[in-house]
C-alpha positions as a Markdown table, in Angstrom:
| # | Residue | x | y | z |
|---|---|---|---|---|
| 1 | Unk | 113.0 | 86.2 | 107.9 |
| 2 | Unk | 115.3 | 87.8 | 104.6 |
| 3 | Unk | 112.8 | 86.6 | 102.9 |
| 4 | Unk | 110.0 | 89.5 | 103.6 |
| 5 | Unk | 112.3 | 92.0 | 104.3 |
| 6 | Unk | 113.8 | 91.4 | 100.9 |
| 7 | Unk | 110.3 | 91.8 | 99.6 |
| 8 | Unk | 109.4 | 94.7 | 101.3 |
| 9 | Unk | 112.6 | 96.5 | 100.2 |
| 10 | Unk | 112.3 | 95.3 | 96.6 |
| 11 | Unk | 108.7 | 97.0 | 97.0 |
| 12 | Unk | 109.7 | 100.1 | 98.5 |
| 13 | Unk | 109.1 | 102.2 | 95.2 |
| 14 | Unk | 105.7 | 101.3 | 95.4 |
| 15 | Unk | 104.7 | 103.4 | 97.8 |
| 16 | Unk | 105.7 | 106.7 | 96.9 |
| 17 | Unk | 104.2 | 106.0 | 93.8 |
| 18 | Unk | 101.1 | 105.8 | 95.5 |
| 19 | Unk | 101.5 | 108.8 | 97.4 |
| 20 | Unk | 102.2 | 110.4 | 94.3 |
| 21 | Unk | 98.7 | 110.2 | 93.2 |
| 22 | Unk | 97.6 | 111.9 | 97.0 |
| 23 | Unk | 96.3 | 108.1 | 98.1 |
| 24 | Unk | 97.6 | 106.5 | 101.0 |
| 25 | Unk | 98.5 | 102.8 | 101.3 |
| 26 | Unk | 98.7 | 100.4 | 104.0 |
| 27 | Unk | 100.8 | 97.2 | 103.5 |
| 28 | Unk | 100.9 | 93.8 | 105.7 |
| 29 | Unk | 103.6 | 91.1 | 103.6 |
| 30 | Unk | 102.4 | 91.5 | 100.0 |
| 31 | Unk | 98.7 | 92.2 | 100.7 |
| 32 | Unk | 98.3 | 96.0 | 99.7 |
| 33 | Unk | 95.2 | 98.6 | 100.5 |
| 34 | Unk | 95.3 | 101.8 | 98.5 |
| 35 | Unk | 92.4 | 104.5 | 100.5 |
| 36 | Unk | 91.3 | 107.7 | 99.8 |
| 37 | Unk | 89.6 | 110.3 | 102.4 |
| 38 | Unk | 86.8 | 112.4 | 100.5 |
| 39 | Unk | 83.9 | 114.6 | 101.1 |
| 40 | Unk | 81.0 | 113.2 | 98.6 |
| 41 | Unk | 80.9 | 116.7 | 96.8 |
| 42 | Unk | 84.4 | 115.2 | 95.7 |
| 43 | Unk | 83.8 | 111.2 | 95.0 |
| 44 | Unk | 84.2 | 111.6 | 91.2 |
| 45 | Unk | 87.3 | 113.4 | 91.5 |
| 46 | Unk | 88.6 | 110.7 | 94.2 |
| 47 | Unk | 87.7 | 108.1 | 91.6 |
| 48 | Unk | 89.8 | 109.0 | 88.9 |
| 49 | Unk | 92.9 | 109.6 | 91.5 |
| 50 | Unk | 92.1 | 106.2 | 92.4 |
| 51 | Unk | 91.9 | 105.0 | 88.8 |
| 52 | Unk | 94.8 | 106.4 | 87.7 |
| 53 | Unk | 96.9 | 105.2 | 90.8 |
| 54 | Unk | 95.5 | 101.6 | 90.0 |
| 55 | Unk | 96.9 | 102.0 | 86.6 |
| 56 | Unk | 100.2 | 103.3 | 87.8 |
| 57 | Unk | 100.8 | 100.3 | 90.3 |
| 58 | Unk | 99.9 | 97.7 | 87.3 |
| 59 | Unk | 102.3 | 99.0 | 85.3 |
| 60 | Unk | 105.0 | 99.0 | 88.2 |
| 61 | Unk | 104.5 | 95.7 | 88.9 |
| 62 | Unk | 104.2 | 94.1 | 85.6 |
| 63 | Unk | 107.5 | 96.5 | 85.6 |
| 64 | Unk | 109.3 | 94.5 | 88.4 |
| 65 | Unk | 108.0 | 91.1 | 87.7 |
| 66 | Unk | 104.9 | 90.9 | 89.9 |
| 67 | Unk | 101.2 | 90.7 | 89.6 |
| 68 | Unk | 98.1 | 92.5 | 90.4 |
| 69 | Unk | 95.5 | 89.7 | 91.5 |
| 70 | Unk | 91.8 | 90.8 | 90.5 |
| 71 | Unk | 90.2 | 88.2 | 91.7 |
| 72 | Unk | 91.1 | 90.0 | 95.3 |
| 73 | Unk | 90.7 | 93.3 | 94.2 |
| 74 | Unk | 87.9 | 95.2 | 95.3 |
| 75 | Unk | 86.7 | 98.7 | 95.7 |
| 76 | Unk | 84.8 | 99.6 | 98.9 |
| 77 | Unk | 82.8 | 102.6 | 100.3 |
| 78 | Unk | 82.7 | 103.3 | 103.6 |
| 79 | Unk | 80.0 | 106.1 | 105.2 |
| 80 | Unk | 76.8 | 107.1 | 106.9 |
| 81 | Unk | 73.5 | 106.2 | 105.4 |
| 82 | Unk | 73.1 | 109.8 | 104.2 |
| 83 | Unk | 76.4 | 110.2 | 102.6 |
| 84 | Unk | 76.3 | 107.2 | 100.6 |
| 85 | Unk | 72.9 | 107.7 | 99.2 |
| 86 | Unk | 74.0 | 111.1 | 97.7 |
| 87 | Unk | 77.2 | 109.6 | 95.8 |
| 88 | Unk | 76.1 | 107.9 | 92.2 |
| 89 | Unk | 77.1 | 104.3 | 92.6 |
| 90 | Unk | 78.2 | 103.9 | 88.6 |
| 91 | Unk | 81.3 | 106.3 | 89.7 |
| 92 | Unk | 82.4 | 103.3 | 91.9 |
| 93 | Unk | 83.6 | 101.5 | 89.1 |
| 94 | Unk | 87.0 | 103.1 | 88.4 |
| 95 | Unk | 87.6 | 102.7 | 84.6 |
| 96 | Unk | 91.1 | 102.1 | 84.4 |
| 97 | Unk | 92.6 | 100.2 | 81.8 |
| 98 | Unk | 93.3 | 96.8 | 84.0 |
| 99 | Unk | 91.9 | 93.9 | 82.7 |
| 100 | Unk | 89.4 | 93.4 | 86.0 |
| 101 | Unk | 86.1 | 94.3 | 87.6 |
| 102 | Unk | 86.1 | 95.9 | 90.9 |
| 103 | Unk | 83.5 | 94.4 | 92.9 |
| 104 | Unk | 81.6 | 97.6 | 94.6 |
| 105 | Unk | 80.7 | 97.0 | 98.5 |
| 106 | Unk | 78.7 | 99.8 | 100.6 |
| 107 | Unk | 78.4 | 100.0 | 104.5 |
| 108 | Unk | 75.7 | 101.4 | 104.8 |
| 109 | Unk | 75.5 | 101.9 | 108.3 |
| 110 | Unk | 78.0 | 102.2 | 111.8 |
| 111 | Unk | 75.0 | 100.3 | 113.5 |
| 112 | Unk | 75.3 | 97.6 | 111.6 |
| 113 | Unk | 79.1 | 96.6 | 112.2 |
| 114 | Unk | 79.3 | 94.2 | 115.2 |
| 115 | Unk | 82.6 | 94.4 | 116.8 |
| 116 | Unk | 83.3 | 91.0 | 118.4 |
């Protein structure tokens, strides 16, 4: 059980880095999701926060000897049909200097989720 605390102590830093940028993050053991509320008037603006908080975290943990795995990064938006179909999907891409594509996912619908 040291073990993860350990980790999560040694990671501490990390979030207010993140919030820092005005994104929130969630953590469960070294799995990490960054999120960002925004109306759609403001998704470019949200995606350059996010880029730059992206960049920030890869260079903290290249910093302190750990990894960013692309392969499991993604970028997802979440909202109603309407919303989605007024935000340009090529701003989904953030353009941060990691050596990755995010993939770009789009719910485009509450109906569709089935909650089991």
């Amino acid at each position: 059980m040291l073990g993860p605390l350990l980790y999560v102590l040694y990671t501490a830093e990390l979030h207010q880095l993140v919030q820092q940028h005005g994104v929130t993050m969630h953590q469960y053991a070294d799995d990490y999701q960054l999120y960002i509320s925004t109306p759609v008037s403001q998704a470019t603006a949200a995606v350059s926060k996010l880029s730059e908080c992206l960049t920030d975290v890869n260079d903290w943990l290249s910093c302190s000897t750990l990894r960013l795995n692309a392969s499991k990064t993604q970028v997802i938006w979440l909202g109603s049909c309407q919303q989605l179909d007024k935000i340009d999907i090529s701003i989904a891409r953030p353009s941060c200097r990691l050596a990755f594509q995010s993939q770009t996912q789009s719910v485009t619908s509450a109906s569709s989720l089935v909650v089991a």
